[in-house]
VOGU-3710 file (C-alpha; in Angstrom, 3 decimals, decimal comma):
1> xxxxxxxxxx> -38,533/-221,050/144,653  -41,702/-219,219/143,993  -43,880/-219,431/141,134  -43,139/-215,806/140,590  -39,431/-215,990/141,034  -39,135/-219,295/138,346  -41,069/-217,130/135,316  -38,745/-214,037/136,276  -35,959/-216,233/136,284  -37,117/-217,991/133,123
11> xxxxxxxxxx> -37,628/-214,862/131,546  -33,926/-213,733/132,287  -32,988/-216,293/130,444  -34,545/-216,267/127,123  -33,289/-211,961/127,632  -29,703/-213,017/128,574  -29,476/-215,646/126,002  -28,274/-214,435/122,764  -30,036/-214,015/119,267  -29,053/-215,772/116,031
21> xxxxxxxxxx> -28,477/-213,876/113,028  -27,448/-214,673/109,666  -26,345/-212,418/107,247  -26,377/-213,343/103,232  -25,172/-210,738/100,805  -28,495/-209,419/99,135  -28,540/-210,602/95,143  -29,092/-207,351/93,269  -30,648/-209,142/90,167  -33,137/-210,808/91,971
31> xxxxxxxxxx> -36,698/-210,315/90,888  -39,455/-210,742/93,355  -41,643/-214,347/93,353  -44,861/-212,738/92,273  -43,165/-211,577/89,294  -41,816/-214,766/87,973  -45,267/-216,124/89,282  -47,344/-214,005/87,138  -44,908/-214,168/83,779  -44,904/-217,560/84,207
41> xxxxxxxxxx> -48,652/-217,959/84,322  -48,535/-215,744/80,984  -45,821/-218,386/79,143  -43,077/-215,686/79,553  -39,549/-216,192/80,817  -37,741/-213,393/82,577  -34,101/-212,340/82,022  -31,599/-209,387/82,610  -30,193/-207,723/79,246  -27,230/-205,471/79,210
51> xxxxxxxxxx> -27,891/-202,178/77,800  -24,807/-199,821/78,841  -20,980/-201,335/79,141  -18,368/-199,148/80,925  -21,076/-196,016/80,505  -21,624/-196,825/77,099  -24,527/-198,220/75,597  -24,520/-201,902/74,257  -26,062/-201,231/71,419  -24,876/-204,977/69,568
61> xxxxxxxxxx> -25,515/-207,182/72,431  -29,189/-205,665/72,924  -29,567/-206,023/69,504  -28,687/-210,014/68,968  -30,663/-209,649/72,139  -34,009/-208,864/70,726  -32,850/-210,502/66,981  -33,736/-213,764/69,404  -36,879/-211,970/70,577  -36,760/-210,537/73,748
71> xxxxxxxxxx> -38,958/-207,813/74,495  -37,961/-204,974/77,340  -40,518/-205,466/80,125  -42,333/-201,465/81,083  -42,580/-200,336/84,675  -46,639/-200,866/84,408  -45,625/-205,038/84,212  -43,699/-204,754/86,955  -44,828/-202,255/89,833  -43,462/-204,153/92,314
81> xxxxxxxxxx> -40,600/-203,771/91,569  -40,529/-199,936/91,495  -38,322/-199,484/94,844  -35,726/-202,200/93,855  -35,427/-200,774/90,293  -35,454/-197,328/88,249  -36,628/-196,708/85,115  -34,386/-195,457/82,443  -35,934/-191,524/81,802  -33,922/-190,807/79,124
91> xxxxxxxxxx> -31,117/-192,092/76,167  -32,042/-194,859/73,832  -33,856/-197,280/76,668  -35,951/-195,110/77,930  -38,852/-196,278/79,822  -37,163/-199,707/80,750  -36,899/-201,241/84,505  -33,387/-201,209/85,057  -30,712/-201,930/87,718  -27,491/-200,663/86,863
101> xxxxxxxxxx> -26,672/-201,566/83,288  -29,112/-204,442/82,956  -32,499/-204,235/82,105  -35,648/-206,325/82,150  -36,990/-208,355/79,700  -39,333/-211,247/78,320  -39,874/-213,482/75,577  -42,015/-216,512/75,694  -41,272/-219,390/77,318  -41,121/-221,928/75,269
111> xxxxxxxxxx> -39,042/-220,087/72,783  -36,579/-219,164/75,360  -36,082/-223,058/76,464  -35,781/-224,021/73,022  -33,085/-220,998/72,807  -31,247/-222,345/76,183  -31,578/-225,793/74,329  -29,760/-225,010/71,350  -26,773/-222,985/73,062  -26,417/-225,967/75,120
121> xxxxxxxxxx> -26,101/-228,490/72,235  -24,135/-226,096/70,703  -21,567/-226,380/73,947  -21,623/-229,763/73,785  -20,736/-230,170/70,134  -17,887/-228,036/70,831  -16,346/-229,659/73,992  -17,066/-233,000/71,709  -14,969/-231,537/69,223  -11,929/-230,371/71,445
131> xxxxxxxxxx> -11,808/-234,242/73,170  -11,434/-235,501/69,569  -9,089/-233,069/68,520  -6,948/-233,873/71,728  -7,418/-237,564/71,385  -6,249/-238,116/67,526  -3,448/-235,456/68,441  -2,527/-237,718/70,847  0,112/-240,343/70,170  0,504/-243,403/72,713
141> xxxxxxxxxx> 4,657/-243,609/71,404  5,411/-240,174/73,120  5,702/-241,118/76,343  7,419/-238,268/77,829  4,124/-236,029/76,315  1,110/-238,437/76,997  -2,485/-236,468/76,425  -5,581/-237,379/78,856  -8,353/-235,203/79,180  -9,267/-235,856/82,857
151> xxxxxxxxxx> -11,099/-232,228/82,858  -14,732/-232,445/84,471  -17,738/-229,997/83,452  -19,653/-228,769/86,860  -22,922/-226,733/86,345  -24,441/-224,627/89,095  -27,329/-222,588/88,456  -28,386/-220,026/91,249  -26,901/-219,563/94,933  -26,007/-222,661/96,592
161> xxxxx> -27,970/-222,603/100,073  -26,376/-222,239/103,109  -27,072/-223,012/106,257  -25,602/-221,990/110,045  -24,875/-225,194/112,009
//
């Protein structure tokens, strides 16, 4: 075989041979790295705040909302995301970066960990107080109704990665 004959023949190959593709389904409330890069830098957390439910606006929820201080990010924060995201033109919101019925918004970051701290305590004491509920409702004498809390708490924050094998 020729030395011209083994590259055409090599180059056949890597044609013939078939290309790998993966497909994952594209997260709509995803907000670019340089964003969360540059709020970060400035102390500020991002999050998504419902405005509108069932074509409605939400007026309570954005209002406990900002009662624990988040401020609606404008369009000049955030110009990269202008093709991912509109801004709201008109109604009670106007001027926010939205997508769908959520819109942007910050609040510093320490004051939303210590607000992600508390609602976590706050889950804790409760699932405290339903095991010790259960257990002094529980009486060892019944054995046809025994109670045992074998349930199991699992968090998962984000998309679990995936790979092709």
């Amino acid at each position: 075989m020729t030395r011209n004959e083994s590259r055409m023949s090599n180059q056949r190959e890597n044609f013939e041979r078939e290309e790998e593709w993966s497909f994952e389904e594209p997260d709509a409330l995803a907000i670019p790295e340089a964003v969360k890069e540059r709020f970060h830098a400035e102390n500020l957390a991002l999050r998504w705040i419902r405005v509108s439910f069932r074509g409605q606006d939400d007026y309570t929820n954005v209002g406990k909302r900002q009662q624990e201080g988040w401020v609606f990010v404008s369009p000049e924060e955030v110009p990269e995301m202008a093709i991912s995201s509109f801004v709201r033109e008109d109604g009670r919101y106007e001027g926010t970066v939205s997508r769908g019925d959520l819109a942007l918004a910050k609040m510093p970051a320490k004051k939303a960990m210590a607000r992600q701290k508390f609602y976590e305590n706050k889950a804790n004491e409760m699932m405290d107080a339903v095991n010790s509920q259960l257990m002094n409702n529980s009486d060892s004498r019944l054995a046809s109704m025994p109670v045992t809390n074998s349930s199991r708490s699992v968090v998962t924050k984000g998309r679990q990665p995936s790979f092709q094998d």
